[in-house]
N, C-alpha and C positions, 0 to 999 in steps of 0.2 A: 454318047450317053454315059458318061462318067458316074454316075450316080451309081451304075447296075455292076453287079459283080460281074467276072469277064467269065465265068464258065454258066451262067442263066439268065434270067430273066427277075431276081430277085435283087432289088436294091439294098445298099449296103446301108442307106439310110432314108428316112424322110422329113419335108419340109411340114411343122406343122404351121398353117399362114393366117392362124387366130381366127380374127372375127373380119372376113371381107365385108369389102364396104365402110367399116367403122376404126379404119387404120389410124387417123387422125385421130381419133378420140380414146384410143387401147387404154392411155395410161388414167383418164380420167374413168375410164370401166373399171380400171383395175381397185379402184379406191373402195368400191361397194365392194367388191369379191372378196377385199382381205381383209373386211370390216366384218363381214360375216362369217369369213374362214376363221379367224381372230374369237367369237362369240362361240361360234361350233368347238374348238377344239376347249376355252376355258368352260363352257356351258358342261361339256360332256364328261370330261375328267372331272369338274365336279361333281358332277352325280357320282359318276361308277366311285370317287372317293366317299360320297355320303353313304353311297350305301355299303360300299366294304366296312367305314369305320361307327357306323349304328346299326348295333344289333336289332333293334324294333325293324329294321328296313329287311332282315335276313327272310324274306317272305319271297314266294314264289313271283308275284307278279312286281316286284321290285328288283329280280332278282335277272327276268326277263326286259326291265328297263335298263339295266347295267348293261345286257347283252346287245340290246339294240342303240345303248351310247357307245357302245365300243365298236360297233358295227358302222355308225357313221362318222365316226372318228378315221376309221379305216378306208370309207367310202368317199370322203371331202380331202382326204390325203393323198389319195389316188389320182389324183388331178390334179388339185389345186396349187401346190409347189410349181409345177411345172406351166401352170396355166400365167402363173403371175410372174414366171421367169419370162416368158416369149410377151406379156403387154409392156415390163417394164424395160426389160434388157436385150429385146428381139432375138433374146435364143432361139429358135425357130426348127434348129436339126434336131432330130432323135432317132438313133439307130435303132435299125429295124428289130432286134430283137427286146431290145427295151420297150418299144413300139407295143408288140406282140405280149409282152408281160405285165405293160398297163393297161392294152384292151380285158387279157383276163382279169387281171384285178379288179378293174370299175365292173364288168357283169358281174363277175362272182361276188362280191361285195353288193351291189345291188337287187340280187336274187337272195342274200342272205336277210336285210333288209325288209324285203315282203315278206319272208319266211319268218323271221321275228316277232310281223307285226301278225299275222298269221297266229304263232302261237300265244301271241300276247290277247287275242279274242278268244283262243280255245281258253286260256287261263280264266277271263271275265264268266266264260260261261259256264266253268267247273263253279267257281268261286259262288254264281248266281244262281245257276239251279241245284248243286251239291251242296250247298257252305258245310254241311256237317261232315262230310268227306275228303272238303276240300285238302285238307294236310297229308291225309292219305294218299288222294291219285298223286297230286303233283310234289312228288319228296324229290331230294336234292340227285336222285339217280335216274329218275325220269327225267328233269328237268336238263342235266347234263347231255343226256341220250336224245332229246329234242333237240338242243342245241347242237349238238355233232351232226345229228341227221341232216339239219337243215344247211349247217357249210357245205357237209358232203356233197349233196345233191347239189348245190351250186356250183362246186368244185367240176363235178361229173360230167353236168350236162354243157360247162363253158368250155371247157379242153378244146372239143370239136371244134371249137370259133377257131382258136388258135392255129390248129391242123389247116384247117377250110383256107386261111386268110395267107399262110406262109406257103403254101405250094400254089397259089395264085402268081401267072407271070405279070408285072411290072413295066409295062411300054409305053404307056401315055406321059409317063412322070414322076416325080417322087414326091408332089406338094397336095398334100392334105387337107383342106378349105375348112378347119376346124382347129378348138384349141386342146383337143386329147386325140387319141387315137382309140377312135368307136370301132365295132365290128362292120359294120355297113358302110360307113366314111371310110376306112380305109380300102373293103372291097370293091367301092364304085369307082376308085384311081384304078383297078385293073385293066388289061385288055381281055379278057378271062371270060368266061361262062359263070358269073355270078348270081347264076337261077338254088344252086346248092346253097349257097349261101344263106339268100332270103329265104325260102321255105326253111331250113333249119332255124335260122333264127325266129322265123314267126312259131316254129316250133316248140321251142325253148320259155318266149311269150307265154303262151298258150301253158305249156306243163308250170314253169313259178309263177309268173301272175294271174293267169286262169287259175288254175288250183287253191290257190291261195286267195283271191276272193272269192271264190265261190264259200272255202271253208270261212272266212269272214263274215258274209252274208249268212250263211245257215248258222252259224254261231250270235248272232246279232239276234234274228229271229228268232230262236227260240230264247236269248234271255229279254226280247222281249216280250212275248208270252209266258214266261215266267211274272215278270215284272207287272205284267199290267191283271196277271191272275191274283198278286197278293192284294190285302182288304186296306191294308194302311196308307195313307195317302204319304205318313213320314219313309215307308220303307221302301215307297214306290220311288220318291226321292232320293231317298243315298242310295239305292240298288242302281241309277241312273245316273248321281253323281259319281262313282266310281269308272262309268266309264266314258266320262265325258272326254280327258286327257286322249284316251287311245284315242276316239272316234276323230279327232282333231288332227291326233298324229295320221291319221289313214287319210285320209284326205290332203293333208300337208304331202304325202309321199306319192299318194294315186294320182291328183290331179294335175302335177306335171309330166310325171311317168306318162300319161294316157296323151296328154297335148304331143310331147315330144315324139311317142310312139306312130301315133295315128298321121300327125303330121310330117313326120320323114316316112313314111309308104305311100300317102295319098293326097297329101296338100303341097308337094314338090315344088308345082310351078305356079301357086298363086298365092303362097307364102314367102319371101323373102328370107333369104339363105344368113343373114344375121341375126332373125328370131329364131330359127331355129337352133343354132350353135347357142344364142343366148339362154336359151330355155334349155336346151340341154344342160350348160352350167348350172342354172339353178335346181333342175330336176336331182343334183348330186348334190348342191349346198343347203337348199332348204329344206331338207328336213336336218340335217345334223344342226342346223340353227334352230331352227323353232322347236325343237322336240324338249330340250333342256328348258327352254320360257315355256312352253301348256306344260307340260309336267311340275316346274317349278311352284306356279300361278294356281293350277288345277287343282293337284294333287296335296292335301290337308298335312298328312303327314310330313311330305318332303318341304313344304312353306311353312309347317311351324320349326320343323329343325334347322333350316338356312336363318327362322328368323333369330331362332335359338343361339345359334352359330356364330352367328353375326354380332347381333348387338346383345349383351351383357344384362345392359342397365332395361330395366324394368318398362321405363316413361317409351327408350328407343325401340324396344320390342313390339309396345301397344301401338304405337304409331306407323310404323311397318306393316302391321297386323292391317290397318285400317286402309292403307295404298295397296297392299295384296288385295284386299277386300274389291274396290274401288275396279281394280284392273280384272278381274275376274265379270264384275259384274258387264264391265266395257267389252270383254269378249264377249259375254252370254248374249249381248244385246247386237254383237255384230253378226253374230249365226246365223 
């Protein structure tokens, strides 16, 4: 057993072995992976560039979309280098402590992520049932102090993974049947009592993504009881459009999170072990991809200053305006 250090049970490295099953076809996966990765990282530095350099954008809930493009900037990096090094060039080794430092990063990054999108609905709902307030609760020292709080706590609660995963002994193998190193993938290659493990982890679940919708859900509800209390059909409208973008992005983040979650604890043996790994990918790539397009599309503000941005002349502006238009209307009608 070459693999394992000679005074434990802990290997000195492990195999990650992609996507079984779909060996044959790695490097044509990999073409979509980095088409998207490619999109997420120009999509997202655009923003967090649009809105550091227009001051109209210096607004709190612009301010929490910068936080949440730099957040999956962070979270689609955490992988995806490595993802496309093992489909194109079968790098396949990664030692165990590096192993252990991209597990914490992809949860911590991930639980940052909810936690964003979390206060990015407490935002909509100061904004919806306070407006006159709104500059007062959420000034640039709350908005920092929410921010810190929510890495913290992801910070806090992911260590443990770490702990749990590295004094786990190593005897079945060093090979990994995935293309990252997850907290649960790597604890299922144990020979170990990994009962600790899943109950902490469904723990952890349970404290950032329970908590955090549920603050979503009661946040939602009551701006929409706000919302359907005003008398104007026009302010029932923009108080609706404003948070059309978020409600898109929570659902672009939730509905693979929830697939990938449910189905690695309970759909094991009647789901196929290459939808899973593949859903897993996307559950990291698709939102830093799609969040930059709804927000782009959605968001008034930020598609008249890209159109601004962009094109100079007057005739190329209006016509821009009218394909913005156009694709907006093509989501509303895909909802």
């Amino acid at each position: 057993m070459s693999f394992l250090n000679d005074t434990s049970l802990t290997p000195v490295s492990f195999i990650l072995n992609g996507i079984p099953g779909l060996e044959e076809v790695h490097l044509w996966i990999s073409f979509p992976l980095c088409t998207m990765y490619s999109i997420a990282i120009t999509g997202n530095f655009g923003l967090i560039y649009l809105i550091y350099s227009e001051e109209t954008l210096h607004r709190p809930m612009y301010i929490f979309l910068a936080l949440l493009s730099f957040t999956d900037v962070l979270m689609c990096t955490s992988t995806l280098p490595n993802t496309l090094c093992i489909l194109w060039f079968n790098l396949k080794e990664i030692d165990f402590k590096a192993c252990l430092a991209q597990m914490f990063f992809v949860h911590t990054f991930t639980g940052m992520e909810s936690g964003v999108l979390m206060l990015m609905a407490l935002d909509r709902y100061v904004a919806i049932c306070y407006p006159l307030r709104y500059a007062t609760i959420l000034t640039n020292s709350v908005i920092s102090k929410a921010g810190l709080l929510t890495f913290l706590r992801g910070v806090i609660l992911v260590i443990p993974f770490t702990f749990l995963t590295k004094h786990l002994p190593y005897c079945r193998g060093n090979v990994i049947p995935h293309t990252y190193c997850d907290h649960m993938s790597v604890a299922k290659i144990s020979c170990g009592n990994v009962r600790i493990n899943a109950i902490y982890g469904l723990m952890v679940a349970l404290l950032i993504g329970g908590f955090d919708i549920l603050c979503i859900t009661i946040s939602y509800t009551m701006i929409l009881r706000a919302v359907v209390s005003l008398s104007s059909a026009d302010a029932r409208q923009k108080a609706f459009s404003t948070c059309t973008a978020h409600i898109c992005a929570i659902v672009i983040t939730y509905v693979p999170a929830f697939f990938t979650f449910f189905t690695h604890r309970f759909g094991g043996h009647t789901i196929p072990p290459h939808i899973h790994i593949i859903m897993a990918n996307l559950y990291l790539l698709m939102p830093p991809t799609m969040n930059p397009i709804v927000y782009g599309v959605k968001t008034k503000q930020i598609r008249e200053i890209v159109i601004r941005f962009l094109f100079k002349g007057k005739d190329n502006s209006q016509h821009l305006s009218r394909v913005f238009l156009e694709v907006r209307i093509l989501l509303s009608r895909l909802r």
